[in-house]
TIDOFI-548527 format. One record per residue (C-alpha): x negated, y negated, z negated; residue in one letter. Coordinates in steps of 0.05 Angstrom, whole numbers, padded with zeros to 5 digits, always signed. Each point is the difference from the previous one (the first is absolute). Layout:
N
XYZa...
This chain:
296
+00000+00000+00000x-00035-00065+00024x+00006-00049-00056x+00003-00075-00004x-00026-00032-00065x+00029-00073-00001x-00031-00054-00050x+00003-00069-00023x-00003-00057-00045x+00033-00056-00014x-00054-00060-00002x-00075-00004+00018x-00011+00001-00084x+00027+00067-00006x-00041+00029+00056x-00056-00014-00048x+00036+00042-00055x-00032+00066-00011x+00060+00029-00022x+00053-00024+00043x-00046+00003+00061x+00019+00023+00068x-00061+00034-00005x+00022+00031-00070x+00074+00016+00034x-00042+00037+00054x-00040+00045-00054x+00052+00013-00044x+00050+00025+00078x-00061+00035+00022x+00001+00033-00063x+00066+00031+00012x-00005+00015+00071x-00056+00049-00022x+00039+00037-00060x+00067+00011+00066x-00016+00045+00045x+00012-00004+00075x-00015-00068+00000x-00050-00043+00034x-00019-00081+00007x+00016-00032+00068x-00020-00065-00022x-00007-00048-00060x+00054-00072+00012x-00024-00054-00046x+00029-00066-00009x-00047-00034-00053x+00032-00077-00022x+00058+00009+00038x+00077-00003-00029x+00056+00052-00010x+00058-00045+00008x+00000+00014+00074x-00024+00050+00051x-00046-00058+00036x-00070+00036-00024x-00045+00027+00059x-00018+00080-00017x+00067+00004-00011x+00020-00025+00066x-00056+00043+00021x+00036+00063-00044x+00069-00002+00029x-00029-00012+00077x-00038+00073-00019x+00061+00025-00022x+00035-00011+00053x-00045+00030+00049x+00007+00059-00046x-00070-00001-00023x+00024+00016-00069x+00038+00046-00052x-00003-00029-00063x-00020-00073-00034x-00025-00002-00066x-00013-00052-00049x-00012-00013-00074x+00076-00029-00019x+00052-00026+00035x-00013-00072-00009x-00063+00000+00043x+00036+00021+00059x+00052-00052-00011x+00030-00048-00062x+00065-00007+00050x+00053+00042-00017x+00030-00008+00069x-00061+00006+00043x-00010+00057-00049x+00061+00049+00022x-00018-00032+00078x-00059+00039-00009x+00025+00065-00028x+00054-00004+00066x-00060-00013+00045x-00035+00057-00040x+00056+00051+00008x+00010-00025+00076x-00072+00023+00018x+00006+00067-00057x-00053-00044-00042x-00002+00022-00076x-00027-00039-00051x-00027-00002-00062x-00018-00041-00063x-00062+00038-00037x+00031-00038-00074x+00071-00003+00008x+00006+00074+00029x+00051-00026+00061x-00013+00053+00050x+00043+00005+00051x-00034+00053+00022x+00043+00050-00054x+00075+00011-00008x+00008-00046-00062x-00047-00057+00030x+00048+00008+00064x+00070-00015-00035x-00026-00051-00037x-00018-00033+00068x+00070+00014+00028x+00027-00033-00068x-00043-00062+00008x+00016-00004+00075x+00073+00003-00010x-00009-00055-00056x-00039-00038+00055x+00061+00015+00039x+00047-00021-00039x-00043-00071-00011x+00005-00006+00067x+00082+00001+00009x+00002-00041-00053x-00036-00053+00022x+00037+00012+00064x+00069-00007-00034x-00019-00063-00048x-00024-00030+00085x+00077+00016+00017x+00028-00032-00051x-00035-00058-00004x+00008-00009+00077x+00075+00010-00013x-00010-00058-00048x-00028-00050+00034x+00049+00011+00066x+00055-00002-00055x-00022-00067-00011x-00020-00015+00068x-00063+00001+00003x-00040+00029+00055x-00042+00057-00005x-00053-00003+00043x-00024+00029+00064x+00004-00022+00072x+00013-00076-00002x+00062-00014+00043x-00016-00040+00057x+00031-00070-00017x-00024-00004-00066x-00070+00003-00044x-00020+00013-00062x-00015-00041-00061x-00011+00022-00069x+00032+00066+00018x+00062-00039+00030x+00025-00001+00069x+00005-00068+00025x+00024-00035+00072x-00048+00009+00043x+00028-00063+00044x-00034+00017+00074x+00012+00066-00004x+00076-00018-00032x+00017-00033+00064x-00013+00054+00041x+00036+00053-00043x+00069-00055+00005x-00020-00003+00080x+00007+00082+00004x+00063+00004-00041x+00033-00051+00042x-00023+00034+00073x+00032+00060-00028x+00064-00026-00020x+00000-00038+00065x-00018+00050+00052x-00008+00067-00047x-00062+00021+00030x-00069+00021-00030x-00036-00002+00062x+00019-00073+00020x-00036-00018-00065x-00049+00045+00002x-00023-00045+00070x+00005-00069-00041x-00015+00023-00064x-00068+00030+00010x+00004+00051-00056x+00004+00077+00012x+00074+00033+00008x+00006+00039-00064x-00022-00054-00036x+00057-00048+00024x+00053+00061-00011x-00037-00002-00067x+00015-00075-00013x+00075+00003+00019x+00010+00062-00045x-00043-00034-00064x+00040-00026-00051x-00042-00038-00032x+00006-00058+00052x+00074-00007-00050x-00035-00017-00058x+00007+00079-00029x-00049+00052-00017x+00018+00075+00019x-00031+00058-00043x+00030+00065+00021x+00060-00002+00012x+00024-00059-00046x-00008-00081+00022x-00011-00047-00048x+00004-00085+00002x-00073-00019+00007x-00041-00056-00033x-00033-00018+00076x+00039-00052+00039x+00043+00025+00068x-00020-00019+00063x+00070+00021+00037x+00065+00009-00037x+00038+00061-00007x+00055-00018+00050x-00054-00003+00057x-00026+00070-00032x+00064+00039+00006x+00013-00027+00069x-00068+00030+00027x+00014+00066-00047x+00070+00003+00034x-00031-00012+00075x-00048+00055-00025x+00054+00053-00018x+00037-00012+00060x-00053+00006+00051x-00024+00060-00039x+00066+00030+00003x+00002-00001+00075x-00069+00024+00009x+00009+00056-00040x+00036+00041+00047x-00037+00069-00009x-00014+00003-00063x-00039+00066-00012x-00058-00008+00039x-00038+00077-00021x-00072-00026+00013x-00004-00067-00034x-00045+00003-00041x-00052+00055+00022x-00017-00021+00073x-00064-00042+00007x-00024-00041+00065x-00058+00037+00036x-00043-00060+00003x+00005-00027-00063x+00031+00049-00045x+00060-00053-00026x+00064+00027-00015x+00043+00007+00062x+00069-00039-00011x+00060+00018+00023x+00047-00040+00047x+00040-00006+00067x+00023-00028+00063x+00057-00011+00034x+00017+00011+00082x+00061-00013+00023x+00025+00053+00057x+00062-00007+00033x+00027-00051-00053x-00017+00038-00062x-00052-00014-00044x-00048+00059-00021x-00045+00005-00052x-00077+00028+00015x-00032+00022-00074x-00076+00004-00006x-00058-00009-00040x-00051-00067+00007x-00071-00023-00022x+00021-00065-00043x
């Protein structure tokens, strides 16, 4: 079994300590490795005057690359603490450790993974670790369900028409004209393409505009809207009317509805997704439909 021995200090003053040496943490591992048996020393990591509260420390950059290219079975060091103070980057490492069938060891603190009792106390501390982790994801939820509740926007792609200060989306007033200019083509002639020519800005995005909410003054999280703190740039009459144009054109469009490949076909050339649609040819008075598949 090719072993890894992993040391380090904290500060440059305890590298001079004979006791709490890497050099001493070497010995004493060395020590041990020679009372096991099948086990041999790939190569010493040592990290003298560097930190545990993060993984930023050179050899053991230089220890998990090895691991990866499976250049190891086992990592050993004198306690827990001088692979890592972080109880988070902690169980990352005993997941990264189990992905490449690493076991581990702490010569003090008898943590072994390597046994059947040193393994379900990993599985316990990794299903603490992820149990951390969905709470911290649930306390995110709920405070972004806060701060919509009171209006509050929570980040992400900035709307185009407004900026950010101080965390708040304000009127960006260039950009505001042009967002009342695409509402108003679209009401007027109900066509995306028309201001996509005078507009300048990429078709999705504009469908994006005219379906975005926030233009009212209102945040949407999920599936809720709520009255926002950021100022309007269009009212909500002139929102519904470009909602309702939407409906109605997607209505007729949406003659065939179950189109079996949507989805899964990709363009030759370029490998986007193929998107349904059809045209229409009119033969002796009567309007047929031709369904097919297109590169967008």
């Amino acid at each position: 079994m090719r072993c890894a021995i992993y040391t380090r200090v904290s500060t440059d003053n305890q590298v001079e300590v004979e006791f709490n040496s890497c050099e001493a943490q070497e010995a004493k591992i060395q020590s041990f490795i020679k009372s096991q048996e099948n086990m041999e020393i790939f190569k010493v990591y040592s990290d003298p005057g560097f930190t545990g509260a993060n993984l930023n420390r050179p050899s053991l950059q230089e220890l998990l690359s090895d691991i990866k290219e499976n250049k190891i079975n086992l990592v050993i060091s004198y306690k827990i603490d001088r692979l890592t103070r972080s109880p988070k980057d902690f169980y990352q490492l005993i997941e990264l450790f189990d992905k490449y069938g690493i076991d581990f060891i702490s010569v003090t603190e008898r943590f072994d993974t390597s046994t059947p009792s040193g393994r379900l106390l990993r599985n316990i501390m990794l299903t603490f670790a992820q149990f951390e982790r969905e709470l911290a994801s649930e306390r995110t939820k709920d405070k972004m369900l806060q701060r919509a509740q009171k209006g509050m926007w929570n980040g992400g792609l900035v709307p185009f028409g407004y900026k950010t200060e101080n965390k708040k989306l304000v009127i960006n007033e260039n950009e505001a004209k042009i967002v009342k200019n695409i509402f108003d083509s679209y009401i007027e002639h109900g066509s995306i393409f028309k201001i996509y020519k005078e507009a300048a800005l990429p078709k999705s995005r504009i469908a994006y505009i005219l379906r975005n909410i926030v233009y009212t003054g209102k945040i949407k999280y999920i599936d809720a809207v709520y009255q926002g703190t950021h100022d309007a740039i269009i009212s909500e009459e002139i929102f519904n009317l470009a909602q309702g144009i939407h409906k109605e054109k997607h209505r007729k469009m949406r003659i065939y509805k179950d189109y079996a490949l949507a989805g899964l076909l990709r363009c030759k050339e370029c490998l986007s997704h193929m998107t349904p649609c059809y045209s229409n040819k009119k033969r002796k008075g009567r309007t047929k439909h031709y369904y097919y598949y297109r590169c967008t």
